[in-house]
C-alpha positions as CSV (number, residue, x, y, z in Angstrom):
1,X,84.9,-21.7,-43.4
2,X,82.5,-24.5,-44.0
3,X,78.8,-23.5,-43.4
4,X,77.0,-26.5,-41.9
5,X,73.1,-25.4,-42.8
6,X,74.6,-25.0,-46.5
7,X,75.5,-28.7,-46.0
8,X,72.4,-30.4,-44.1
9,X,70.8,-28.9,-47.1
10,X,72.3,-30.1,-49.5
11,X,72.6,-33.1,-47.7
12,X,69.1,-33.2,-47.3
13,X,68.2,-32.3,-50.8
14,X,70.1,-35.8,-52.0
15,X,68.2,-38.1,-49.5
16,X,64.9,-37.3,-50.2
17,X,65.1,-38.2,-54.0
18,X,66.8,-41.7,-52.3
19,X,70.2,-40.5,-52.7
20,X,73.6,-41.8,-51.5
21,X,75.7,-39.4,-49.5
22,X,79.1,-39.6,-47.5
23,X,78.9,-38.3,-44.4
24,X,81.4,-37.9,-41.6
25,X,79.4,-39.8,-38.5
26,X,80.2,-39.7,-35.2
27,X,82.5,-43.0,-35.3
28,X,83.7,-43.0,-39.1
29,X,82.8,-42.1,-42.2
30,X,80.1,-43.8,-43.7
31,X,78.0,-44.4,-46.6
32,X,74.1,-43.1,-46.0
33,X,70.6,-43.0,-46.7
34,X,67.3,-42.6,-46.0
35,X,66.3,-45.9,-43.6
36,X,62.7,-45.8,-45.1
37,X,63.7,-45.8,-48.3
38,X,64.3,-49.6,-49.8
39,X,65.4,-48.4,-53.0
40,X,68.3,-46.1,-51.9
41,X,69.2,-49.1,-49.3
42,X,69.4,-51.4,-52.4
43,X,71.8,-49.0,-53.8
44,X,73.2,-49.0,-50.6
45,X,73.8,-52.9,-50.6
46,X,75.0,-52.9,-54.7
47,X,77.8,-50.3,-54.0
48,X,79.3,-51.9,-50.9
49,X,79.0,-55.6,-52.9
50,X,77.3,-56.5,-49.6
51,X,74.7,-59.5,-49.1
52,X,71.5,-58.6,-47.8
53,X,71.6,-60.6,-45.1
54,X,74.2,-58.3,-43.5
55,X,71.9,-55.6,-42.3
56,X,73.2,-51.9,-41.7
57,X,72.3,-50.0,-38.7
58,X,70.8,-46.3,-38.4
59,X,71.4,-43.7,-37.0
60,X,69.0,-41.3,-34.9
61,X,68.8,-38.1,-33.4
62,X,67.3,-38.6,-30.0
63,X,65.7,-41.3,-27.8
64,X,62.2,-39.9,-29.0
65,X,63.3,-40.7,-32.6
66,X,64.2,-44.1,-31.2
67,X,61.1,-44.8,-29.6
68,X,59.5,-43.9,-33.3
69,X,61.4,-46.6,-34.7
70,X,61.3,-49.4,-31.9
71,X,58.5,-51.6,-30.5
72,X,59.6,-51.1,-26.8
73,X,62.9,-49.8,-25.8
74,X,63.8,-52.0,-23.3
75,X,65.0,-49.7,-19.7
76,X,68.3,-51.6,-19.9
77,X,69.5,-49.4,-23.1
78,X,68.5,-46.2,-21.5
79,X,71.2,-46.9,-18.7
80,X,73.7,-48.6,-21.0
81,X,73.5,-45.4,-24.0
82,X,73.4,-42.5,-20.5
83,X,76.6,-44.2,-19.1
84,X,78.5,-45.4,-22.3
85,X,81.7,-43.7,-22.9
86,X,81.7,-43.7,-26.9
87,X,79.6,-44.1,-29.3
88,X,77.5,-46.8,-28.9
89,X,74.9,-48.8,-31.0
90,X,72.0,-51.3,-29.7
91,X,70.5,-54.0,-31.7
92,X,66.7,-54.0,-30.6
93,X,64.1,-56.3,-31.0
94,X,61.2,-55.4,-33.0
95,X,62.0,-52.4,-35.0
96,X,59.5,-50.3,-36.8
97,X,58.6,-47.8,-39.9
98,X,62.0,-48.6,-41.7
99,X,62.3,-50.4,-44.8
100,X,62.2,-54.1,-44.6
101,X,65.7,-54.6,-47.0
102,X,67.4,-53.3,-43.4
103,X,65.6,-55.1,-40.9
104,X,67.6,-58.7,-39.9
105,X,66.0,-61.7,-40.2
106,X,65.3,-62.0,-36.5
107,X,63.3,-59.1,-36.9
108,X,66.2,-56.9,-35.0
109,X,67.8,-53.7,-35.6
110,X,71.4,-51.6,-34.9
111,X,70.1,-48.2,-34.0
112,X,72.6,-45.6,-32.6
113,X,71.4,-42.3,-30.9
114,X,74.2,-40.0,-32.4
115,X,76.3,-37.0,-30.4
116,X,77.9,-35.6,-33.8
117,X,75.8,-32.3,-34.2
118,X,75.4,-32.0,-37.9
119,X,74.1,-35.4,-38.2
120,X,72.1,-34.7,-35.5
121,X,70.5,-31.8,-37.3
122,X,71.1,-33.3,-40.4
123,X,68.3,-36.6,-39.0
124,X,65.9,-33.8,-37.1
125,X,65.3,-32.3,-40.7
126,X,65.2,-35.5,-42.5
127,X,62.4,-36.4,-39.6
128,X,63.5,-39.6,-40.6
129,X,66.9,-42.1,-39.7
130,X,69.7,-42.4,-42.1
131,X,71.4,-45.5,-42.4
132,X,75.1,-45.5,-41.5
133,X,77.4,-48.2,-42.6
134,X,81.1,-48.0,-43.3
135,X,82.5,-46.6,-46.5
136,X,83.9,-49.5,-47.9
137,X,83.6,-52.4,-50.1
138,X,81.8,-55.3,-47.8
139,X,85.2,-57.9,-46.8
140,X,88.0,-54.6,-47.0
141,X,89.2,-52.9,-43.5
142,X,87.0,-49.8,-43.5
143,X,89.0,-46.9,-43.7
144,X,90.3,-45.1,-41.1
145,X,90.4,-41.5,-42.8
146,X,89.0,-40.1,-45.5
147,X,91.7,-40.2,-47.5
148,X,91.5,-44.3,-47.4
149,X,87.9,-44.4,-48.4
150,X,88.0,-46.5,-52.4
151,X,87.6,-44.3,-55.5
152,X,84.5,-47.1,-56.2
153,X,82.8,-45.6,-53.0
154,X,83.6,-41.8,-54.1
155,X,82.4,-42.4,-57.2
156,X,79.1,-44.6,-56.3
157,X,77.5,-41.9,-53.6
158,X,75.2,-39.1,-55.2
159,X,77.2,-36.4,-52.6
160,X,80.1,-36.2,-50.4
161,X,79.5,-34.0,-47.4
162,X,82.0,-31.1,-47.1
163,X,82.6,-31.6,-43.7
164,X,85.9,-33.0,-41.9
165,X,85.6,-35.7,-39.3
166,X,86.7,-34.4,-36.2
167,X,87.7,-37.6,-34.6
168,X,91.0,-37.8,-36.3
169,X,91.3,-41.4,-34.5
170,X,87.5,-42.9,-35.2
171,X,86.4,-46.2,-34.9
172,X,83.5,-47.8,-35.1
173,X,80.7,-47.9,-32.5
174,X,80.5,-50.4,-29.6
175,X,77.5,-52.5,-30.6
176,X,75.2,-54.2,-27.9
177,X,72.6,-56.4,-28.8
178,X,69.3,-56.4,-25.7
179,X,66.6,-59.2,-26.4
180,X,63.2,-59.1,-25.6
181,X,63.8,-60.4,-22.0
182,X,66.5,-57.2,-21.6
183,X,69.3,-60.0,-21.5
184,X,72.2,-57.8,-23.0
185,X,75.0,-59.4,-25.1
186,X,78.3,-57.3,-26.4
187,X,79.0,-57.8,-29.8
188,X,81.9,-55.6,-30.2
189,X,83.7,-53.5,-27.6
């Protein structure tokens, strides 16, 4: 049997030297970091081949973690995150205290309040987000299983979490973008 604590730290031992870790999420696996960290974003951004100009989005624990890292959270995402059916990820306006290499050139930011528990625990003991972004190279399908993730991505993280995904069927968050005036636009279901 897996012991999860042995895992957040370990986990958590990785990320704070600006580490790369592979992490069963909540929707997929994905490729991780610490979102304060530009360095181990860069690294993040080099091993997916990726342009900077395609921002990641993060992944907190709670909405007071969210309000840490947001302006204003408009009311609208309160009721769309309370009612939404799966996994769910809001681009806000405005974001705050994460590296500027992840912040989108209209100043916005994907943020998803995750339900998975050990990256849950995994971000309360961080204190800080983790960037999530799928665990493939930037233009292939992301993978749908462990077993499809690339040897390049196996072999460019600093630690693969010992943990099975439990969705055997993930897929990737719905993403929502809310502007400043709370007008809310899907970008994928």
């Amino acid at each position: 049997m897996i012991d999860h604590q042995i895992e957040i730290e370990k986990t958590l031992t990785v990320l704070k030297r600006g580490g790369l870790i592979l992490y069963p999420t909540d929707t997929v696996w994905g490729i991780g970091c610490d979102a304060t960290n530009p360095g181990a974003i860069d690294k993040v951004y080099k091993l997916k081949q990726r342009a900077e100009s395609k921002t990641m989005i993060c992944l907190v624990n709670d909405f007071k973690m969210l309000q840490q890292y947001v302006e204003e959270v408009p009311e609208v995402a309160y009721d769309i995150l309370k009612y939404a059916t799966k996994a769910t990820t809001i681009i806000y306006d405005r974001p705050l205290r994460v590296s500027e290499n992840i912040i989108a050139e209209d100043n916005t930011l994907g943020i998803r309040v995750v339900r998975d528990p050990f990256c849950g625990k995994l971000i309360r003991k961080l204190k800080r987000p983790i960037v999530s972004t799928s665990a493939n190279i930037s233009g292939k399908p992301a993978p749908k299983n462990f077993e499809e993730i690339s040897s390049a991505i196996l072999e460019g993280v600093d630690y693969v979490v010992n943990l099975p995904l439990q969705n055997k069927g993930a897929k990737p968050s719905s993403i929502i973008k809310i502007g400043g005036d709370s007008t809310v636009k899907i970008i994928r279901k």
